[in-house]
PDB file as gemmi writes it, atoms N, CA and C in Angstrom:
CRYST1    1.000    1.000    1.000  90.00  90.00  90.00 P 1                      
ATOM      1  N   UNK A   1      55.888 119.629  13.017  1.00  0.00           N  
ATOM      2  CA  UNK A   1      54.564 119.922  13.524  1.00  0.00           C  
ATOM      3  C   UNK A   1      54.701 121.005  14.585  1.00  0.00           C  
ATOM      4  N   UNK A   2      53.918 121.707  14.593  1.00  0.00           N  
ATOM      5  CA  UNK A   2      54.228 123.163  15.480  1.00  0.00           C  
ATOM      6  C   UNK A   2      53.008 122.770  16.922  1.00  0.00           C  
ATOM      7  N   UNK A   3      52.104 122.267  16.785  1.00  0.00           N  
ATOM      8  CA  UNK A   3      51.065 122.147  17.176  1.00  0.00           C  
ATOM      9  C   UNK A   3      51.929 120.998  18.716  1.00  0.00           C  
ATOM     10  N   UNK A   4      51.803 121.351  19.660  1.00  0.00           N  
ATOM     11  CA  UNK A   4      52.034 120.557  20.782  1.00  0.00           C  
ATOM     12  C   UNK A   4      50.913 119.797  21.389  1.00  0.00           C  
ATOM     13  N   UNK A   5      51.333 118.590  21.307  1.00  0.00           N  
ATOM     14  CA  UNK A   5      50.376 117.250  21.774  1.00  0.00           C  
ATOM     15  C   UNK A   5      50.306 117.294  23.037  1.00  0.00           C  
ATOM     16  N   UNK A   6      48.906 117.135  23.627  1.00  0.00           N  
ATOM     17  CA  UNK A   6      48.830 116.375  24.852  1.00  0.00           C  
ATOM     18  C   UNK A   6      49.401 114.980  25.472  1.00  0.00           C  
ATOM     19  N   UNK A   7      49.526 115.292  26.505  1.00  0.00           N  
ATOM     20  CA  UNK A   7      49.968 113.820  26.766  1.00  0.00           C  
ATOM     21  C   UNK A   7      49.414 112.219  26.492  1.00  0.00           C  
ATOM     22  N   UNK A   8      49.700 111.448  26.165  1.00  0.00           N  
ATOM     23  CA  UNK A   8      48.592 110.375  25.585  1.00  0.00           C  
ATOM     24  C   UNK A   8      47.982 110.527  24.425  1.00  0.00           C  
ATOM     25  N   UNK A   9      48.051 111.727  23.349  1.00  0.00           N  
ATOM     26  CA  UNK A   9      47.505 111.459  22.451  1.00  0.00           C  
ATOM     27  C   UNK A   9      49.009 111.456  21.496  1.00  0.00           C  
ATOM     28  N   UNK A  10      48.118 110.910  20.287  1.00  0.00           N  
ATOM     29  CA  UNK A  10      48.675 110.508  19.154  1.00  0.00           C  
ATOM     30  C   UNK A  10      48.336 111.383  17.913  1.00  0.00           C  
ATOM     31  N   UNK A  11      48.573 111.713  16.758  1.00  0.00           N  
ATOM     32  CA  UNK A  11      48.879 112.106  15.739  1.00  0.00           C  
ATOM     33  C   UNK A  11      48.418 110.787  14.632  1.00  0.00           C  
ATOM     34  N   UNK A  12      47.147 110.709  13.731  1.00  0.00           N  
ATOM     35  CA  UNK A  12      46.683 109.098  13.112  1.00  0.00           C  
ATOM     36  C   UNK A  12      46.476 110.166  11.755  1.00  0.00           C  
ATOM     37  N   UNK A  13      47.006 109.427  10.670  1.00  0.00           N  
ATOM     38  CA  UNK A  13      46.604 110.003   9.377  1.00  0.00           C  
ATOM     39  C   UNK A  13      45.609 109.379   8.457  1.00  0.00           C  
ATOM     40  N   UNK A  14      44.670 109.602   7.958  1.00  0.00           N  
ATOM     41  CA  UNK A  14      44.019 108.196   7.240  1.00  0.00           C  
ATOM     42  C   UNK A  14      43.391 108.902   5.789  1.00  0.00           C  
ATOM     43  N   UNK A  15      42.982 108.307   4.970  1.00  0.00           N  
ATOM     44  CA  UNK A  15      43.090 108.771   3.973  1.00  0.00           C  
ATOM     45  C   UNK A  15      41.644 108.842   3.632  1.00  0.00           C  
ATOM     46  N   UNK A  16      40.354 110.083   3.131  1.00  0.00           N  
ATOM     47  CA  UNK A  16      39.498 109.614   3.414  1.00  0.00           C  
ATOM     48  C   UNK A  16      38.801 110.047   2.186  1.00  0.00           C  
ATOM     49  N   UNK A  17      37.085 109.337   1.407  1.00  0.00           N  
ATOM     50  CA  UNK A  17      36.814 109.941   0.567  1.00  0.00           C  
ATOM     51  C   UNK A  17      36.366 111.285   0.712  1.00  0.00           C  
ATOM     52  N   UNK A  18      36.683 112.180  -0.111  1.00  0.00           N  
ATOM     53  CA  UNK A  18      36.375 113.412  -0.513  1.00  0.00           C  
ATOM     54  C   UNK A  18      34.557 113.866   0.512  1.00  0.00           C  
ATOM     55  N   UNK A  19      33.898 113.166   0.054  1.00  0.00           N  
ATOM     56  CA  UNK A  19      32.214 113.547   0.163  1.00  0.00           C  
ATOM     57  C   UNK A  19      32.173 113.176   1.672  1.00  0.00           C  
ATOM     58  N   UNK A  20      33.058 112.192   2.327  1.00  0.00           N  
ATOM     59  CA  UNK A  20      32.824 111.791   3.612  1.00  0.00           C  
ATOM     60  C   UNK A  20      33.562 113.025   4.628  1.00  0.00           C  
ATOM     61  N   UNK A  21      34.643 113.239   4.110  1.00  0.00           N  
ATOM     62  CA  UNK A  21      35.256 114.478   4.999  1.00  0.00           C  
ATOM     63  C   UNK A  21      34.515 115.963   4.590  1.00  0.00           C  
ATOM     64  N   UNK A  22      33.832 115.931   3.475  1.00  0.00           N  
ATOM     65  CA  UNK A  22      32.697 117.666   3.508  1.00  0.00           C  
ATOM     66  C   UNK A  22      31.474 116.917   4.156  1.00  0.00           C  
ATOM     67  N   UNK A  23      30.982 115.829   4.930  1.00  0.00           N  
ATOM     68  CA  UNK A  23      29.955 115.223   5.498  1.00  0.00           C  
ATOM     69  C   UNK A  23      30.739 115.367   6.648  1.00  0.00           C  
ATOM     70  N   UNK A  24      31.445 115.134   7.204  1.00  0.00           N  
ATOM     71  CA  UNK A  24      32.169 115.648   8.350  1.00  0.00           C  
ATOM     72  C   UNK A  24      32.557 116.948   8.700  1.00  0.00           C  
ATOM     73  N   UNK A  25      32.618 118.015   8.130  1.00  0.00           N  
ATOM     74  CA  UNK A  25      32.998 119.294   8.057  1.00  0.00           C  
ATOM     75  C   UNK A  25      31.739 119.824   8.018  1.00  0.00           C  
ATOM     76  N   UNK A  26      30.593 119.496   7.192  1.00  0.00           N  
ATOM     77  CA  UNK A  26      29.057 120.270   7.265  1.00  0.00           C  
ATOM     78  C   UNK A  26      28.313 119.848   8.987  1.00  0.00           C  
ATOM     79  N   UNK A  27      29.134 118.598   9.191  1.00  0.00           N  
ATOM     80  CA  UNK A  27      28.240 118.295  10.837  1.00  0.00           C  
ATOM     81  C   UNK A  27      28.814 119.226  11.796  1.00  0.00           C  
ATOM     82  N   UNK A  28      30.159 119.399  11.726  1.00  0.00           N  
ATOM     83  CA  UNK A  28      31.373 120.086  12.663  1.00  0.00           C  
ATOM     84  C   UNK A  28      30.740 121.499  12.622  1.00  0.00           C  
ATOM     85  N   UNK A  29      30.561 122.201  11.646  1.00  0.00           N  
ATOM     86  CA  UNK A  29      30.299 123.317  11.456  1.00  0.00           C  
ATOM     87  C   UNK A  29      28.479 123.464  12.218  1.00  0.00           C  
ATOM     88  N   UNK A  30      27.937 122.615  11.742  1.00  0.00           N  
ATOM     89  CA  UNK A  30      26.576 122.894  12.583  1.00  0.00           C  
ATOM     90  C   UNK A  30      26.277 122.505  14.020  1.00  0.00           C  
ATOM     91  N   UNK A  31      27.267 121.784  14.511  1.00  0.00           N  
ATOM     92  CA  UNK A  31      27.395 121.903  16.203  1.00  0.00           C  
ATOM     93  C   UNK A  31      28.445 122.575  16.687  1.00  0.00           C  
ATOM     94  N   UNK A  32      29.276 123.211  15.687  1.00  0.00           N  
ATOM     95  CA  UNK A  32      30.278 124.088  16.387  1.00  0.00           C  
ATOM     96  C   UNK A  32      31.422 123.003  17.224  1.00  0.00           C  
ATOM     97  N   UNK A  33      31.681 121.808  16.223  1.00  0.00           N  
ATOM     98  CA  UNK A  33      32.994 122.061  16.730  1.00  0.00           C  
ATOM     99  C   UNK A  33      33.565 121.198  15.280  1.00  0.00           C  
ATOM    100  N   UNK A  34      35.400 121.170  15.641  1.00  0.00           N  
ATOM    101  CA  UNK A  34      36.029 121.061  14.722  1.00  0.00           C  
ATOM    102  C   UNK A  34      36.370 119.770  14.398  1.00  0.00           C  
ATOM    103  N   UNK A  35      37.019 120.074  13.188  1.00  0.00           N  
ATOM    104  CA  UNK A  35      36.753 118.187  12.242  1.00  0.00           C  
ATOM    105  C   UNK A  35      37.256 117.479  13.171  1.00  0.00           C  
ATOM    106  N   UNK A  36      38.187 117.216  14.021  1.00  0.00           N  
ATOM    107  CA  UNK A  36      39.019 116.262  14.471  1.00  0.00           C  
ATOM    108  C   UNK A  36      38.190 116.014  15.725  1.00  0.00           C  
ATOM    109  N   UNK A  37      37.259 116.767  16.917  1.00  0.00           N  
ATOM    110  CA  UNK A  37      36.538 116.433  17.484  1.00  0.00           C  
ATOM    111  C   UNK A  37      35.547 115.642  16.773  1.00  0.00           C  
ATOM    112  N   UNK A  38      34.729 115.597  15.413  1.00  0.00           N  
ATOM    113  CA  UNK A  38      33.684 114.816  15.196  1.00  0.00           C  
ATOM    114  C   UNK A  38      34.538 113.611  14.956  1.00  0.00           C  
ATOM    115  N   UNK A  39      35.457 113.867  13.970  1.00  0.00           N  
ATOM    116  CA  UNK A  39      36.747 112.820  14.177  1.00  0.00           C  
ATOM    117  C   UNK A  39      36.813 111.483  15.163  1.00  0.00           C  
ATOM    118  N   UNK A  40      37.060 112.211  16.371  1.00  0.00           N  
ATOM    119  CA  UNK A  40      37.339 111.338  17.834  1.00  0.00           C  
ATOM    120  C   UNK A  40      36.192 111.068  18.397  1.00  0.00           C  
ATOM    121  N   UNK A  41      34.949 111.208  18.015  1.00  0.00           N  
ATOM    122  CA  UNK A  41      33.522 110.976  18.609  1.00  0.00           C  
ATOM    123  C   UNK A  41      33.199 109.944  17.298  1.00  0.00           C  
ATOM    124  N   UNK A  42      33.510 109.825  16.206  1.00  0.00           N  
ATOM    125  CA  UNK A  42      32.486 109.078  15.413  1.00  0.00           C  
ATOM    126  C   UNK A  42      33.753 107.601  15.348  1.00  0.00           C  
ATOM    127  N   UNK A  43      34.636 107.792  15.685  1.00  0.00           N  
ATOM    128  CA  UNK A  43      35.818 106.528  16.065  1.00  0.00           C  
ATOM    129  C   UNK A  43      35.071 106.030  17.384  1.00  0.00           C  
ATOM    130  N   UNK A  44      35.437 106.634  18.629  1.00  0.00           N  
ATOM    131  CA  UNK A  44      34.759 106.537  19.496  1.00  0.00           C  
ATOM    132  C   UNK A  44      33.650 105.474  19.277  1.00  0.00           C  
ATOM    133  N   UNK A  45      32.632 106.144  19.125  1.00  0.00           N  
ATOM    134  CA  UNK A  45      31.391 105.548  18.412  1.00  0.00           C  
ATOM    135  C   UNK A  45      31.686 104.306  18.247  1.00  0.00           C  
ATOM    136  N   UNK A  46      32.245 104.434  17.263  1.00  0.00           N  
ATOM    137  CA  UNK A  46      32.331 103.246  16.124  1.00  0.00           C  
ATOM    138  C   UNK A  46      33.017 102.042  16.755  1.00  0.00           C  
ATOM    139  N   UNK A  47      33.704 102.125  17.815  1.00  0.00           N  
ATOM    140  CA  UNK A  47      35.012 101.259  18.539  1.00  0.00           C  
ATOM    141  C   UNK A  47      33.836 100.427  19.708  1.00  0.00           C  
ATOM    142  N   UNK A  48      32.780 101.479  20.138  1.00  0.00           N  
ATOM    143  CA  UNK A  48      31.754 101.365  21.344  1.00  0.00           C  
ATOM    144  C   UNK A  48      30.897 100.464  20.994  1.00  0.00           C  
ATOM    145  N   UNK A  49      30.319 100.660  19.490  1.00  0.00           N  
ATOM    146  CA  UNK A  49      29.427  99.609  18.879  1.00  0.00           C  
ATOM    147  C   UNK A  49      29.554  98.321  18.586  1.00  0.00           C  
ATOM    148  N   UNK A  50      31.143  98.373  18.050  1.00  0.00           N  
ATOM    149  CA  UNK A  50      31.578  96.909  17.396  1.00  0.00           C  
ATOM    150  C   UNK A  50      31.289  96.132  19.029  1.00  0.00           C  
ATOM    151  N   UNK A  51      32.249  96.852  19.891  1.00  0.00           N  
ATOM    152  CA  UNK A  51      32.883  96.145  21.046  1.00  0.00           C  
ATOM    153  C   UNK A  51      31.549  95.472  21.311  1.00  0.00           C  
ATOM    154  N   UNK A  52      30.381  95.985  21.979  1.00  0.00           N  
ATOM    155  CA  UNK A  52      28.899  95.739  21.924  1.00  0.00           C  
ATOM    156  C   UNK A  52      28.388  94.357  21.128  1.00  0.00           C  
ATOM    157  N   UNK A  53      28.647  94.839  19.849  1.00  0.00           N  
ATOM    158  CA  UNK A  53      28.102  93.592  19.306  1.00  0.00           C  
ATOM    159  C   UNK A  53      29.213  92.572  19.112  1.00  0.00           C  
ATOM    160  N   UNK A  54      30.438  92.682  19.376  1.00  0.00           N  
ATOM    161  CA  UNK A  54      30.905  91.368  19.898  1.00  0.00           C  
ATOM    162  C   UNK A  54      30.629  90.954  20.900  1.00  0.00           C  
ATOM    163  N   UNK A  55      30.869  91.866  22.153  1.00  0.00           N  
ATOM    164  CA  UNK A  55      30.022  90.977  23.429  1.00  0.00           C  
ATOM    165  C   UNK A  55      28.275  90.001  22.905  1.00  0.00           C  
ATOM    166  N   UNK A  56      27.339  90.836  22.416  1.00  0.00           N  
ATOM    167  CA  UNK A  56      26.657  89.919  21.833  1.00  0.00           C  
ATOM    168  C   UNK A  56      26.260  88.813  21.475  1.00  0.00           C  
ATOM    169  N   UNK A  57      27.522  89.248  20.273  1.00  0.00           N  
ATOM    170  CA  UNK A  57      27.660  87.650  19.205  1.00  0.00           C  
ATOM    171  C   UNK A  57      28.224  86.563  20.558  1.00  0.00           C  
ATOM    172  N   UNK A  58      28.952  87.015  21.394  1.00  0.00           N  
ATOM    173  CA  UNK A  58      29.927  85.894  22.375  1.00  0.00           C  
ATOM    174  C   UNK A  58      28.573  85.558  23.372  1.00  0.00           C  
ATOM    175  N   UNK A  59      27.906  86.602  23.547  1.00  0.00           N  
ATOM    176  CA  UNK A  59      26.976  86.214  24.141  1.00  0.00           C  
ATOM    177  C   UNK A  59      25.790  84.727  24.263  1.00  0.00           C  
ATOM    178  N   UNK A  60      25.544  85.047  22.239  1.00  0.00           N  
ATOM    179  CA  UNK A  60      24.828  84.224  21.723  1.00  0.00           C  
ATOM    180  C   UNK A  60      25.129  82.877  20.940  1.00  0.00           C  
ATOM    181  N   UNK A  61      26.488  83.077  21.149  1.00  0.00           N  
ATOM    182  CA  UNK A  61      26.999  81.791  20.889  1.00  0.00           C  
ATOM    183  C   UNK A  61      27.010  80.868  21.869  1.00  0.00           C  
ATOM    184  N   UNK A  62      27.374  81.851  23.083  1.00  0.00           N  
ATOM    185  CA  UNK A  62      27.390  80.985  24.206  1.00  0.00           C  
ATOM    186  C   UNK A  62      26.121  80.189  24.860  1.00  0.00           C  
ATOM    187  N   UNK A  63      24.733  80.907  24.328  1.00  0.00           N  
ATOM    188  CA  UNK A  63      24.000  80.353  24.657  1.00  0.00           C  
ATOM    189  C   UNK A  63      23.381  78.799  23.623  1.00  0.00           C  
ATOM    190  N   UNK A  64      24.139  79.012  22.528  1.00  0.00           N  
ATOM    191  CA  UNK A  64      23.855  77.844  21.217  1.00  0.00           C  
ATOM    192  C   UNK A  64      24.234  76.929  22.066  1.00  0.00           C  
ATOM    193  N   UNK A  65      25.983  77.548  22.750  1.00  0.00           N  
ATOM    194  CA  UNK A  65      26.867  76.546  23.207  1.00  0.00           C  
ATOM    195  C   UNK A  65      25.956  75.638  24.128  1.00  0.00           C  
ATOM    196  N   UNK A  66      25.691  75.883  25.268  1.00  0.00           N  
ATOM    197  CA  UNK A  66      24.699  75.597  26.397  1.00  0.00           C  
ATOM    198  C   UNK A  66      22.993  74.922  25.799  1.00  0.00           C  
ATOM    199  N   UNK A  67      22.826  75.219  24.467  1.00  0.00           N  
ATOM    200  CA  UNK A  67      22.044  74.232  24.153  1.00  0.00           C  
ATOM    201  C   UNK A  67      20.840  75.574  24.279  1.00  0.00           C  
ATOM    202  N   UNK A  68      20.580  76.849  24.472  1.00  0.00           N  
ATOM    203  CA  UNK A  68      19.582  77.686  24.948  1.00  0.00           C  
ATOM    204  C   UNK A  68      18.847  78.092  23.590  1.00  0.00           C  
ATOM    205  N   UNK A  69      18.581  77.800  23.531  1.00  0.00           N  
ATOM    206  CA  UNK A  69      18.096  77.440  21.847  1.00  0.00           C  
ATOM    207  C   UNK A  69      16.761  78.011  21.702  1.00  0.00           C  
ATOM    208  N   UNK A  70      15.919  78.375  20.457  1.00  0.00           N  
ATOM    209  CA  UNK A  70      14.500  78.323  19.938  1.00  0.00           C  
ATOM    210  C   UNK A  70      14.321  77.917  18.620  1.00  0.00           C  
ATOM    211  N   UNK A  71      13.780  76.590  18.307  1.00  0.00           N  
ATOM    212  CA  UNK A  71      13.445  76.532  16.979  1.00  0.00           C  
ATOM    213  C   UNK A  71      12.906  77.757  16.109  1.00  0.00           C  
ATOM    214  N   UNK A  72      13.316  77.436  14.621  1.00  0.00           N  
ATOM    215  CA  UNK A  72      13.115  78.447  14.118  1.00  0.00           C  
ATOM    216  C   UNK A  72      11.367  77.646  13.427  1.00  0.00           C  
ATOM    217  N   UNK A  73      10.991  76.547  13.646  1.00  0.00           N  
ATOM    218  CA  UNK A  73       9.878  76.565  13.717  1.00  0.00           C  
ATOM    219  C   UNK A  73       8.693  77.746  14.604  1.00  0.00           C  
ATOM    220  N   UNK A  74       9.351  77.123  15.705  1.00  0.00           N  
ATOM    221  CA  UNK A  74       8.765  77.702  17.131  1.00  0.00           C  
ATOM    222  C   UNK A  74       8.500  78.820  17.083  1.00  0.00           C  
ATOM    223  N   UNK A  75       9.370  80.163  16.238  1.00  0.00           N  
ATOM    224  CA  UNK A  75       9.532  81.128  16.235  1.00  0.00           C  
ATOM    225  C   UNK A  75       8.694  81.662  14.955  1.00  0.00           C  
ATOM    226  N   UNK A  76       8.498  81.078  13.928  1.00  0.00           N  
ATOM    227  CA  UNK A  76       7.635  81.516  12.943  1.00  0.00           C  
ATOM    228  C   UNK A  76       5.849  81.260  13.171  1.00  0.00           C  
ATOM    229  N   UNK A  77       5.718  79.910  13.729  1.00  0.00           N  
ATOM    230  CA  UNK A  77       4.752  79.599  14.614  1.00  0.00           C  
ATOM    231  C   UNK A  77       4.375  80.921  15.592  1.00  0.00           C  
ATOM    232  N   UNK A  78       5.338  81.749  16.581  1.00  0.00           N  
ATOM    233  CA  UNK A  78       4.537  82.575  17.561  1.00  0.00           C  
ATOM    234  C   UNK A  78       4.026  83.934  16.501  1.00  0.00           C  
ATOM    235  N   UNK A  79       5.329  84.198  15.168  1.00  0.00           N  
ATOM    236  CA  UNK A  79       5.281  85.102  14.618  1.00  0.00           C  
ATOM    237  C   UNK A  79       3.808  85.106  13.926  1.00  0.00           C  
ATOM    238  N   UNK A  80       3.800  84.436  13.142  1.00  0.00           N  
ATOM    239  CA  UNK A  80       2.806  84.185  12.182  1.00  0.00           C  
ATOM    240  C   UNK A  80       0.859  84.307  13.166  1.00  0.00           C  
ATOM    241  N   UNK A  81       1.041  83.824  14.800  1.00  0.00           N  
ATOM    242  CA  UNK A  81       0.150  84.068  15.624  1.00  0.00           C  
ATOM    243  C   UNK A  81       0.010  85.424  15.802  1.00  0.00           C  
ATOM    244  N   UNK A  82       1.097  86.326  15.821  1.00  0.00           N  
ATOM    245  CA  UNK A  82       0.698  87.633  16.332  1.00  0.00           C  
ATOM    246  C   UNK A  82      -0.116  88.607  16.052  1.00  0.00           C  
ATOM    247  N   UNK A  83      -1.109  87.852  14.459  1.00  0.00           N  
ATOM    248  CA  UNK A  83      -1.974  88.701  14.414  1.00  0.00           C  
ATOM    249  C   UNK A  83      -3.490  88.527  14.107  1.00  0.00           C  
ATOM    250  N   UNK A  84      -3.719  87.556  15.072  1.00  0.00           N  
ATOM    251  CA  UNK A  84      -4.377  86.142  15.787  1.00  0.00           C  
ATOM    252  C   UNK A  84      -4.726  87.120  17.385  1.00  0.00           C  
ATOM    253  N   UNK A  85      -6.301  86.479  17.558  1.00  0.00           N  
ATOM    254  CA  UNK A  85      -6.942  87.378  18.843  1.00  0.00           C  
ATOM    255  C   UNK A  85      -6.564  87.073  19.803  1.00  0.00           C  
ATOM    256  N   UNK A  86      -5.829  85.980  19.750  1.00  0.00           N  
ATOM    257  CA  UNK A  86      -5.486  85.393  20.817  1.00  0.00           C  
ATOM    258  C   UNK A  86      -3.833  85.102  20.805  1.00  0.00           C  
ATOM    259  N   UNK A  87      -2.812  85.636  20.343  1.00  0.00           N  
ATOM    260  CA  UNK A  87      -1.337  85.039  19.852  1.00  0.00           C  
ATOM    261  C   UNK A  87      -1.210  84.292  20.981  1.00  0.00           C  
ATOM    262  N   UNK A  88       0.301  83.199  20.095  1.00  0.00           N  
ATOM    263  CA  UNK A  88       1.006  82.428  20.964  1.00  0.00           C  
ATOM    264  C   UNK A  88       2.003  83.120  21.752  1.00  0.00           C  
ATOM    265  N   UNK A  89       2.033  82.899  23.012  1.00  0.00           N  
ATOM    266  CA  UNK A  89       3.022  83.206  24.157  1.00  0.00           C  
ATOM    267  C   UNK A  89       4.514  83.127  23.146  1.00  0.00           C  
ATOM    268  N   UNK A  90       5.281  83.933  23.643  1.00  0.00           N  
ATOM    269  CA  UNK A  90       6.796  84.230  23.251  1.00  0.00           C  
ATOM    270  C   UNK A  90       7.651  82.960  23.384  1.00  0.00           C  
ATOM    271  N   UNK A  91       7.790  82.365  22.653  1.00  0.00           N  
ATOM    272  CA  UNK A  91       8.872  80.753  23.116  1.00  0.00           C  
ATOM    273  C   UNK A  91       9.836  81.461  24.152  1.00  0.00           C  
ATOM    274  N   UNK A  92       9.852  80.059  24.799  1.00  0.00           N  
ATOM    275  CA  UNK A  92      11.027  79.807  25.481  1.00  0.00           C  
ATOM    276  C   UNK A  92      12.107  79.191  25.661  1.00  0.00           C  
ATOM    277  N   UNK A  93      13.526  79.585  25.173  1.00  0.00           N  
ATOM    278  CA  UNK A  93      14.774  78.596  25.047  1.00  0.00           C  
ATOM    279  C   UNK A  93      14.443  77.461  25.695  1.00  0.00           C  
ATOM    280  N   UNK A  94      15.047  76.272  25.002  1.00  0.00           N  
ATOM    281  CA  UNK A  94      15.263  75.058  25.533  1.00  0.00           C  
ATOM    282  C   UNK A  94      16.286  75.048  26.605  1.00  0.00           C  
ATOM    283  N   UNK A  95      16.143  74.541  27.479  1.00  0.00           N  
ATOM    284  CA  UNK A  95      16.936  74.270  29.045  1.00  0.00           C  
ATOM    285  C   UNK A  95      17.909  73.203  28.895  1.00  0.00           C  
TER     286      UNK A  95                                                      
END                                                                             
């Protein structure tokens, strides 16, 4: 490799379909920059989101855990009001 690495980075090979890397190369080219920057932004991305919705899911388990609950009665009940002159107030988890 002729190309000298920065410090901390790495060198990752991955193998990708055809239509997804000219979908990556048509975006690169219309913001002006190169594949391996959209590369490290759509990983990025992608690493930012999961992490997110695992905090989430841990989130919302934790509240099952704790009992913080809304029937799914309760919840079709406010839904089914909302288009009602008067809807039902937004439930509130059980305590």
């Amino acid at each position: 490799m002729s190309e000298k690495l920065s410090a901390g980075k790495q060198v990752v090979s991955v193998q990708m379909p055809a239509d997804l890397v000219d979908a990556m190369d048509r975006y690169g080219e219309a913001i002006e920059r190169p594949r391996s920057w959209v590369m490290r932004e759509a990983v990025a991305s992608y690493l930012a989101y999961e992490a997110e919705k695992d905090r989430a899911t841990r989130r919302a388990l934790a509240d099952v855990d704790a009992g913080r609950t809304i029937s799914a009665e309760a919840v079709k009940a406010w839904a089914d009001s909302l288009d009602q002159a008067n809807p039902l107030p937004l439930p509130e988890p059980k305590r």
